[in-house]
C-alpha positions in Angstrom: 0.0 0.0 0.0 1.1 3.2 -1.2 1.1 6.0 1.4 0.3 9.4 0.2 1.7 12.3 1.9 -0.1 15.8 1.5 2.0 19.5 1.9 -0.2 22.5 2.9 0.3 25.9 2.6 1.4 26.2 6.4 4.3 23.5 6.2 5.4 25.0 2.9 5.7 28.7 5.2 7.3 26.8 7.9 10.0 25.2 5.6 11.0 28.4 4.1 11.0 30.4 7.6 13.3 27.8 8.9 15.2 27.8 5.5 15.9 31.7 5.7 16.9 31.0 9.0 19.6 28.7 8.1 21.1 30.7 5.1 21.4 33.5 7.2 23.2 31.5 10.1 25.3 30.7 7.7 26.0 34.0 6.4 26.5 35.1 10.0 29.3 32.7 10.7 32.3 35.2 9.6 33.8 35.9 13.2 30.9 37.8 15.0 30.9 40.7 13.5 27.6 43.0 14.3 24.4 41.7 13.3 22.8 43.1 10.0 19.3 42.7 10.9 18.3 42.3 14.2 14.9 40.5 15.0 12.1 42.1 17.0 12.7 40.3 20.2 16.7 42.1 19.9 14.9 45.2 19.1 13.0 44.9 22.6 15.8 44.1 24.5 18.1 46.8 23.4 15.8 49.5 24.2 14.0 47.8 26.9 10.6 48.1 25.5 7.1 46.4 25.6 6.1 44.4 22.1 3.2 47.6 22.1 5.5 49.8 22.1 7.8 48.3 19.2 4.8 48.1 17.3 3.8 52.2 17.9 7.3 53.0 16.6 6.3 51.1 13.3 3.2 52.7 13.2 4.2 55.9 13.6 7.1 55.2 11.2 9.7 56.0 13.6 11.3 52.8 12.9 11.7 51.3 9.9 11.6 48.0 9.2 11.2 44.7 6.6 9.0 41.7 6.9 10.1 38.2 6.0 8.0 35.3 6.0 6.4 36.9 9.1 9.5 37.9 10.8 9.9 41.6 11.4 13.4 43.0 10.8 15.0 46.3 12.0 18.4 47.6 10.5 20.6 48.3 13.9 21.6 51.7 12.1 17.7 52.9 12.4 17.3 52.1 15.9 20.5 54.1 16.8 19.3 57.2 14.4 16.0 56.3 16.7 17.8 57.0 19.8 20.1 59.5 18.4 16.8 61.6 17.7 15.3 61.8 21.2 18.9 62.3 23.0 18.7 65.4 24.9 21.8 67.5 26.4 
């Protein structure tokens, strides 16, 4: 008996998220040099914000960004032009 195995839509996402993911581990492996793109959960951290407010800074258009296969991506270069912008003397 022949067993028939069908692909949806969702594992055909999941298998190129997970691809994109390896290429750019990949790519990432010359020596640790600083991150491209950093994800939104880096974004957070660094400015020790709350996933609203990440989001509000999108919206607003404050921060730019790029979406990949559902993954948001921030350029570390914005978010210090971001910080650069509210610094006060």
């Amino acid at each position: 008996m022949i067993t028939v195995e069908l692909i949806t839509k969702n594992d055909l996402e999941v298998f190129k998220t997970e691809l994109l993911n390896e290429i750019r581990e990949i790519l990432q492996e010359d020596g640790g040099s600083t991150k491209k793109w950093l994800k939104s959960a880096d974004v957070k951290n660094i400015l020790k914000i709350s996933t609203a407010s990440l989001q509000n800074l999108r919206i607003s258009g404050q921060l730019k960004f790029t979406k990949v296969g559902g993954i948001l991506y921030y350029k570390p270069e914005d978010i210090n032009s971001l910080l650069e912008a509210g610094y006060v003397e």
